[in-house]
N, C-alpha and C positions, 0 to 999 in steps of 0.2 A: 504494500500500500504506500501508496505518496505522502509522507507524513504532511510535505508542506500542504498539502492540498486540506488534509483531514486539520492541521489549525486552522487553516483559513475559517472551513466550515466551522467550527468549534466558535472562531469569536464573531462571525457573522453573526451564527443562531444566538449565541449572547445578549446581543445588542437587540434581538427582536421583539415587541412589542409579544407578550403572552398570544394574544386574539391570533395573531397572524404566525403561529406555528402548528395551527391548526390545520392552513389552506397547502391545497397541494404545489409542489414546485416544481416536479414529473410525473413523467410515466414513463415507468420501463418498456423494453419491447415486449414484452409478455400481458400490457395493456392494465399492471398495475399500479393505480396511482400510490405517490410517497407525496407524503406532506413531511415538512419540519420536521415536526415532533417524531415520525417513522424514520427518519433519516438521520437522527439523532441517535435512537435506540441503534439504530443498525450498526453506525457509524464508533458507537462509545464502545458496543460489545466485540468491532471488529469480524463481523461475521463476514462469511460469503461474497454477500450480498451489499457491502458496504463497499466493497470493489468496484461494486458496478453504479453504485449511487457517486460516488466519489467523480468515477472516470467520467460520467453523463453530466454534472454537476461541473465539472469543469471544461466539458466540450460545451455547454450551454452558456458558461462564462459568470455563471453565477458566482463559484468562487475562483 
């Protein structure tokens, strides 16, 4: 995993307003939406899956 990338995300979601880590910020190709807060969980536990939020997250320039 790209650590810089996974800070990035970490102090972005930080700085978020509660309300809005609720709303989603993709969808996988598998056609499931992540919001924040699911990006968050994925991202802190290091799963799988946080590979792919990570890499999509940064091809969209988000972080």
């Amino acid at each position: 995993m790209n650590i810089g990338n996974k800070e990035k995300f970490i102090k972005i979601y930080a700085n978020l307003p509660l309300g809005v880590r609720q709303e989603i910020i993709l969808v996988l190709d598998d056609n499931r939406p992540i919001t924040w807060d699911v990006a968050y969980n994925e991202i802190n536990a290091d799963t799988d899956l946080s590979h792919s939020i990570l890499a999509k997250l940064a091809t969209l320039e988000i972080i």
